[in-house]
C-alpha positions in Angstrom: 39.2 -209.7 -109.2 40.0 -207.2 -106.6 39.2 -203.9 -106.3 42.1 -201.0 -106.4 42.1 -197.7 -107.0 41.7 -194.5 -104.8 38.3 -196.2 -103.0 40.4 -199.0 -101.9 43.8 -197.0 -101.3 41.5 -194.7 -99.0 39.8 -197.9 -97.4 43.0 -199.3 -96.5 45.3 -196.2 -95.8 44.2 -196.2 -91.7 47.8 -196.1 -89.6 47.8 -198.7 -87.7 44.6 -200.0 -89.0 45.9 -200.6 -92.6 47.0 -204.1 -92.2 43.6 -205.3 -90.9 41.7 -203.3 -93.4 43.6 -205.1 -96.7 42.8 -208.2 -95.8 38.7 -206.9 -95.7 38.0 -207.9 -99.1 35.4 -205.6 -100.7 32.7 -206.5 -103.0 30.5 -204.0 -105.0 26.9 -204.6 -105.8 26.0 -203.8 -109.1 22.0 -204.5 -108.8 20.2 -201.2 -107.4 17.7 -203.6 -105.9 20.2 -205.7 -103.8 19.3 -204.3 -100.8 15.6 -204.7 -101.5 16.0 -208.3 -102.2 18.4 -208.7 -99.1 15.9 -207.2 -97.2 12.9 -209.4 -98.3 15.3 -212.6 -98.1 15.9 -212.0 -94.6 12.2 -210.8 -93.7 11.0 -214.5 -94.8 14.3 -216.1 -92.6 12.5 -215.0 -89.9 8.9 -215.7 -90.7 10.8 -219.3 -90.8 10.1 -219.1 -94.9 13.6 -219.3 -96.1 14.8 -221.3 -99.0 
């Protein structure tokens, strides 16, 4: 389901840039820790670890 609203109308609302910028779909993370775990996932990618 796409996002719309005034975040993406902002996103997107660039000039000349606007075309580009719709077609950059947007995805929101809803976990506070996502960036914790993204950060441990890629630690153990390089440390050759990765699942």
């Amino acid at each position: 389901m796409p996002l719309q609203g005034t975040f993406t109308n902002a996103f997107s609302d660039k000039g000349r840039f606007a075309e580009l910028l719709q077609s950059i779909e947007v995805k929101v993370a809803l976990n506070p820790r996502a960036p914790l775990i993204g950060a441990a996932h890629y630690g153990l990618m390089l440390l050759g670890r990765h699942s």
